[in-house]
Structures are given as C-alpha cells and as structure tokens.
C-alpha positions as CSV (number, residue, x, y, z in Angstrom):
1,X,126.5,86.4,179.3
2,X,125.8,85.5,182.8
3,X,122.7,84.1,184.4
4,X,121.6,83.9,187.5
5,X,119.2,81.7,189.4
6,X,117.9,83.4,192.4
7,X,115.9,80.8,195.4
8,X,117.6,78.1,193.7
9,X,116.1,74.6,195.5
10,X,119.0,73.3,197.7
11,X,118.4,70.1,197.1
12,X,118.5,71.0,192.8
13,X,121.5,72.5,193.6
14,X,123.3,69.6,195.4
15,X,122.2,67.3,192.1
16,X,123.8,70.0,190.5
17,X,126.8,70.1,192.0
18,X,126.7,66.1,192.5
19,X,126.1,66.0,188.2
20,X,128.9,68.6,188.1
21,X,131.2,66.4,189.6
22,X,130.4,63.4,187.9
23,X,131.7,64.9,184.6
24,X,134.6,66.7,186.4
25,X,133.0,70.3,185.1
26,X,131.8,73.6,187.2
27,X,128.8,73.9,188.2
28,X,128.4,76.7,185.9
29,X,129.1,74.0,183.4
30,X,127.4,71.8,184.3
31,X,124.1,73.7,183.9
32,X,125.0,74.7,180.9
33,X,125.1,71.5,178.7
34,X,121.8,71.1,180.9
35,X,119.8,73.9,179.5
36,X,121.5,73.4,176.1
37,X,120.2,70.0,176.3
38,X,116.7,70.8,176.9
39,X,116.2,73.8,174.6
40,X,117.0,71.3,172.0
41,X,115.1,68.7,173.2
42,X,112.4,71.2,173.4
43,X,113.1,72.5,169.6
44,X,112.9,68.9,168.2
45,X,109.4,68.1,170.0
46,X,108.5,71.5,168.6
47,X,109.7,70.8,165.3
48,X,108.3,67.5,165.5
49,X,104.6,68.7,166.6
50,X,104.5,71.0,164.0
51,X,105.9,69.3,161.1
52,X,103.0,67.8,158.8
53,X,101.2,64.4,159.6
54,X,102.9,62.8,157.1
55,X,106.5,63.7,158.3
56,X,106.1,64.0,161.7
57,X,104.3,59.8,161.8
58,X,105.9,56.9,162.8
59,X,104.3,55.0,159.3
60,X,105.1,58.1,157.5
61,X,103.7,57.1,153.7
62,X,101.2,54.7,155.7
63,X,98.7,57.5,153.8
64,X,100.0,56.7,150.2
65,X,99.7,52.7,150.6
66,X,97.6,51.8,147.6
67,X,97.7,55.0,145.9
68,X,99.1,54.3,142.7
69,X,97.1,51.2,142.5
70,X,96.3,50.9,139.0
71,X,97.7,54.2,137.8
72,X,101.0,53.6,135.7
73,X,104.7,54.2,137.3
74,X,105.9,55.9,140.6
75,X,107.1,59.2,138.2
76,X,104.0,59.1,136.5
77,X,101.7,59.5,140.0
78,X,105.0,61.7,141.3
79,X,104.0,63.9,138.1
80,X,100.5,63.5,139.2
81,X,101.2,64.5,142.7
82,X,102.8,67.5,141.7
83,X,100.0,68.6,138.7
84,X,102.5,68.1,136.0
85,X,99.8,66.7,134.2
C-alpha cells in the first residue's frame, strides 16, 4: 500500500523526521508505528466507550455491593442473575 500526505506541515514533518531518527527508522517508518499507534489507541477508547457501564467503570461491581445481602451463596444469586431459578 502506499500513502501519501499531500501539504504536509513542515514543521510536522521535521518532528517527523527528528522522531524518525531517534529510533534509527525511515520516515516512512516512522509514521507508520505512528498511525498504528493511534488507530489503536483510538479502537481501545472506542471499545472502552461502548462497552457496558459495568465493564467499562473504574469500580466495576461497585453496582453489585450489597446485592446478595441476605439472599444465600454467590452461585445461588449467580443462578438468580442468570433466571435459573
């Protein structure tokens, strides 16, 4: 595949070949772990944002605390959860 970037920003392009050189690869290299980089970067915050609350939170059973409170064993609310009554 090859790519071009037409009216490329000098001054990008000087980062570009300064980052290039840095990690002794082309520039053509060089731009390429870039994008890789951020179209994963972008996938994760996709998958991220889209994943449900529960997943996706920092506390991510913060919603169960207290749940089972009261109602037997973790299998039996698991079994519960599920309708497996």
């Amino acid at each position: 595949m090859t790519l071009t970037i037409p009216d490329m920003d000098e001054a990008v392009e000087q980062k570009l070949r300064v980052l290039a050189a840095n990690h002794g690869r082309t520039m053509e290299a060089e731009a390429r772990e870039i994008l890789i980089s951020a179209v994963r970067a972008k996938e994760q915050e996709t998958t991220a944002a889209t994943a449900p609350p529960a997943l996706s939170a920092k506390g991510k059973f913060d919603h169960m605390i207290g749940i089972w409170e009261g109602r037997g064993t973790t299998d039996e609310l698991m079994r519960e959860l599920r309708g497996e009554d």
